[in-house]
C-alpha positions in Angstrom: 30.7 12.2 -24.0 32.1 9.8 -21.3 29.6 9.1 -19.2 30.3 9.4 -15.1 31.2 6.9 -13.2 29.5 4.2 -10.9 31.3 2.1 -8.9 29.1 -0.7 -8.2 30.5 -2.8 -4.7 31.1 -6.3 -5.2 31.3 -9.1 -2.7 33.1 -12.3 -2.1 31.8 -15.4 -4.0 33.3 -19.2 -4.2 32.7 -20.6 -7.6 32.0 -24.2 -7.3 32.7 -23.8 -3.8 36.4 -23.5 -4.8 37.6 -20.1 -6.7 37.8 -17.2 -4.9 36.4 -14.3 -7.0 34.5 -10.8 -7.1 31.1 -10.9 -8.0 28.3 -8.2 -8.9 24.7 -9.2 -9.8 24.4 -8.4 -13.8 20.6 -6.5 -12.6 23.1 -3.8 -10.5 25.1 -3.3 -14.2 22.1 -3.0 -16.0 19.9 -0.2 -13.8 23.7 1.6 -13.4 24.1 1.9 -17.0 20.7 2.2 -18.8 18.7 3.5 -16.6 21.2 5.9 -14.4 23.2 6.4 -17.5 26.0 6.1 -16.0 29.2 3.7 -16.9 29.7 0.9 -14.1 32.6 -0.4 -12.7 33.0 -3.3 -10.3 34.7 -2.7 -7.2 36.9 -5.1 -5.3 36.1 -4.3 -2.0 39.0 -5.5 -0.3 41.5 -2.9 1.1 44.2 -5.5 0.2 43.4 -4.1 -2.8 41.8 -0.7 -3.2 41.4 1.7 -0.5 38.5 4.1 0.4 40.4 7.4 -1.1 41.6 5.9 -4.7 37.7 4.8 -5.1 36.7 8.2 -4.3 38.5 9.7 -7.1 38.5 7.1 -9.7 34.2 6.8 -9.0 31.7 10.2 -9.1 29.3 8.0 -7.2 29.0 4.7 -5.6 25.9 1.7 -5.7 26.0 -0.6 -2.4 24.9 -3.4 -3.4 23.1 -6.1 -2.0 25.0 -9.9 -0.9 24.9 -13.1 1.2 27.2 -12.0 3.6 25.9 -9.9 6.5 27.8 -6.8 8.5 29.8 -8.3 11.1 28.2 -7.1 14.3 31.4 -6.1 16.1 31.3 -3.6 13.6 27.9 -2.1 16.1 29.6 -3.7 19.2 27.6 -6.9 19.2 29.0 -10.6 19.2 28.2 -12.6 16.4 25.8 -16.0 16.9 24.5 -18.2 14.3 21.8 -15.8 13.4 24.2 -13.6 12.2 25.4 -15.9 9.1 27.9 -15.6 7.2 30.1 -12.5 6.6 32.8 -10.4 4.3 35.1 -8.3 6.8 36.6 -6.8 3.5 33.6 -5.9 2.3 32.9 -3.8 6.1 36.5 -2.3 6.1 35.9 -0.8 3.1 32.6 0.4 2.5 31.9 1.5 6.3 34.4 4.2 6.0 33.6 4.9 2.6 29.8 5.8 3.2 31.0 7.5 6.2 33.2 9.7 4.0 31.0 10.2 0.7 28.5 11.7 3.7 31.0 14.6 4.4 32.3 14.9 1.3 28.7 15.0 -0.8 29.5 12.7 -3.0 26.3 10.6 -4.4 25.9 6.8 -3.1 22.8 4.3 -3.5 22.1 1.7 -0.6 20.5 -1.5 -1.8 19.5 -4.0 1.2 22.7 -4.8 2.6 24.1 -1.8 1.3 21.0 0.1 3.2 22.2 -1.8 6.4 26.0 -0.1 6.2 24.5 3.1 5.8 22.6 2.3 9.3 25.8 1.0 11.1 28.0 3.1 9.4 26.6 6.1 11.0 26.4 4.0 14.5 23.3 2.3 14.0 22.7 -1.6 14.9 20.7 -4.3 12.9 18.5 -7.4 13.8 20.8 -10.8 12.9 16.7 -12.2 11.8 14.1 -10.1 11.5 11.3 -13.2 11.0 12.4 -14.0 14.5 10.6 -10.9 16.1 7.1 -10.8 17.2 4.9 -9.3 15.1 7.1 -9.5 11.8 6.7 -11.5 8.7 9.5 -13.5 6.9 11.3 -11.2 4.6 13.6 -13.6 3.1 14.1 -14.5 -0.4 11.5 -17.7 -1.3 13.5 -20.7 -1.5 12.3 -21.7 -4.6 10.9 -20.3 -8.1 12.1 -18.4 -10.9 14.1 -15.1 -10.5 10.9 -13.5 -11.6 8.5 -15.2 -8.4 11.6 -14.4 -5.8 11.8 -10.6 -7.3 8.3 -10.5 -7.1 6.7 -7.7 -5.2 5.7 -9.2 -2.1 4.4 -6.1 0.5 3.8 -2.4 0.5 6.2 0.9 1.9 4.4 3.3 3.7 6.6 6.7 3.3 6.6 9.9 4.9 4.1 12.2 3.8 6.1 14.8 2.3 9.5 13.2 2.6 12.0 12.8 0.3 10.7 9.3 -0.8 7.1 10.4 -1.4 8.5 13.4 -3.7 10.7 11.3 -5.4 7.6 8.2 -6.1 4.6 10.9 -6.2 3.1 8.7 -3.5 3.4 7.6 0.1 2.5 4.0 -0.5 4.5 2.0 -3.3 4.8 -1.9 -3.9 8.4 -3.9 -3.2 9.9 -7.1 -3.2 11.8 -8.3 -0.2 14.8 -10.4 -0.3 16.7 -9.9 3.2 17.0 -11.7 6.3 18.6 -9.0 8.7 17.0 -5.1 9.4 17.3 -2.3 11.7 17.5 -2.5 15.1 18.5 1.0 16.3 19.0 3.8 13.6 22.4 5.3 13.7 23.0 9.2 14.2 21.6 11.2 11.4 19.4 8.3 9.7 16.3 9.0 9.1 14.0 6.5 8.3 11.0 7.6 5.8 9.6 3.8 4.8 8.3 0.9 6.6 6.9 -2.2 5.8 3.4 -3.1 7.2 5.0 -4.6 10.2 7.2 -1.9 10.8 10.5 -3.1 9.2 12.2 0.2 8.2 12.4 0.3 4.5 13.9 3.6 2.9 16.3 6.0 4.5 18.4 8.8 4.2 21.4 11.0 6.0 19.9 14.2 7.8 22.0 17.0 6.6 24.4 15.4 4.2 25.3 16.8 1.1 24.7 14.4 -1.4 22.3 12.1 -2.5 22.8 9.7 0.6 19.1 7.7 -0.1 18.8 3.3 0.4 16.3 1.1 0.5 16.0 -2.5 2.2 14.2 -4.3 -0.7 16.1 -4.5 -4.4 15.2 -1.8 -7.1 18.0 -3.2 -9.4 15.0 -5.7 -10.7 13.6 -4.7 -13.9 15.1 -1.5 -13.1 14.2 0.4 -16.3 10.3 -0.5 -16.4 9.4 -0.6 -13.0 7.3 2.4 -11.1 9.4 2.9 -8.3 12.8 1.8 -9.5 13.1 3.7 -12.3 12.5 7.6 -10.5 15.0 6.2 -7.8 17.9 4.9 -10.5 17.6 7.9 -12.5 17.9 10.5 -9.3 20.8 8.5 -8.5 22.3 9.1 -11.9 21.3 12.5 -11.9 23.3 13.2 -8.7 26.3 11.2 -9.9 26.2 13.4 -13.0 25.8 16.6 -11.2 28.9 15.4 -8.8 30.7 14.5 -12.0 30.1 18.0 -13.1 31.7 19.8 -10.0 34.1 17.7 -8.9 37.1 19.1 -10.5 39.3 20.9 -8.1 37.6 18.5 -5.1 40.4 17.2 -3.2 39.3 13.7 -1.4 39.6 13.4 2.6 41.8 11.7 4.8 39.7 9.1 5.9 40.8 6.9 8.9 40.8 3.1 8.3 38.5 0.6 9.6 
């Protein structure tokens, strides 16, 4: 049976500071295909390239990923400043509209750090350009130095809503994360609501009120070790399940006109 299908979003990448490519992490294509069970494809998210309605046929769900580049903050009327760092405008003209439109249309995405920020600003939400620069918060970036399994290491708690979709999905309302991100949310956009936080109050997990798919992200990065950790694994395999159930009913679905960015 051919399994559904994922598209996983890729971002921009210099090889040796020099070839242009598209890159997805190899820990995205892993928890998409053995523990979602789901076959996943790399998208090119440049709308040189693809645009919002072909994904939406050719995928039954979508993973937003996490990457380098931030969400350029005119996209949440802001001006960009140092802070902000470094950007991929392709990357927002095609995934904005995109979550905007799997909302309405049901259809199944995953958020994963920056990919948990578009959902925010997608639905008119605005982020922090540096969250370690607020009072009161601790540094959630990536440690500069170790091996993939000290960076990926869980680092601080998630408190979750008791009896929210989170704490049905973990069995608990306190589970164990790593964090790997510089920016977080400011202001939530319409319809997010936010069922995690970190101890100092960094939102964590969220979903869209009333949509009618499987709209859930996170701000840390479940992709690592996927398929034997606690709170991964329940959160890769809904995700698949959705996609699968999506796959099932989608015949005779007829994608939206969806504006451009």
């Amino acid at each position: 049976m051919t399994r559904p299908v994922v598209g996983i979003i890729g971002n921009q990448h210099l090889i040796n500071e020099t070839y242009p490519a598209h890159a997805g992490g190899v820990m995205n294509t892993e928890a998409v295909s053995c523990v979602s069970g789901c076959l996943p494809l790399l998208v090119a998210a440049d709308p040189r390239f693809v645009s919002v309605e072909e994904l939406m046929e050719t995928c039954d769900g979508f993973l937003l990923t996490g990457g380098r580049p931030n969400v350029h903050p005119e996209e949440y009327g802001e001006e960009a400043t140092e802070a902000h760092g470094a950007f991929d405008r392709a990357r927002d003209a095609i995934v904005l509209p995109l979550v905007r439109a799997c909302v309405e249309r049901g259809q199944p995405f995953l958020g994963i750090c920056r990919g948990f920020q578009e959902v925010n600003v997608a639905m008119g939400g605005t982020l922090y350009p540096e969250i370690r620069d607020l009072p009161g918060r601790m540094n959630h970036r990536m440690p500069p130095d170790g091996t993939l399994e000290e960076k990926f290491a869980l680092r601080h708690k998630v408190t979750l809503s008791e009896g929210g979709r989170f704490h049905k999905l973990f069995g608990a309302t306190e589970v164990m994360t790593n964090t790997l991100h510089g920016q977080g949310i400011n202001r939530p956009g319409a319809r997010i609501e936010i069922e995690g936080h970190a101890p100092d109050g960094t939102p964590e997990a969220l979903y869209v009120k009333g949509a009618p798919g499987f709209t859930m992200a996170v701000q840390w990065h479940p992709e690592w070790d996927a398929a034997n950790d606690p709170v991964s694994r329940p959160l890769f395999t809904a995700f698949g399940d959705a996609v699968r159930a999506w796959a099932g009913r989608a015949e005779g679905h007829q994608a939206p006109q969806v504006a451009s960015a």
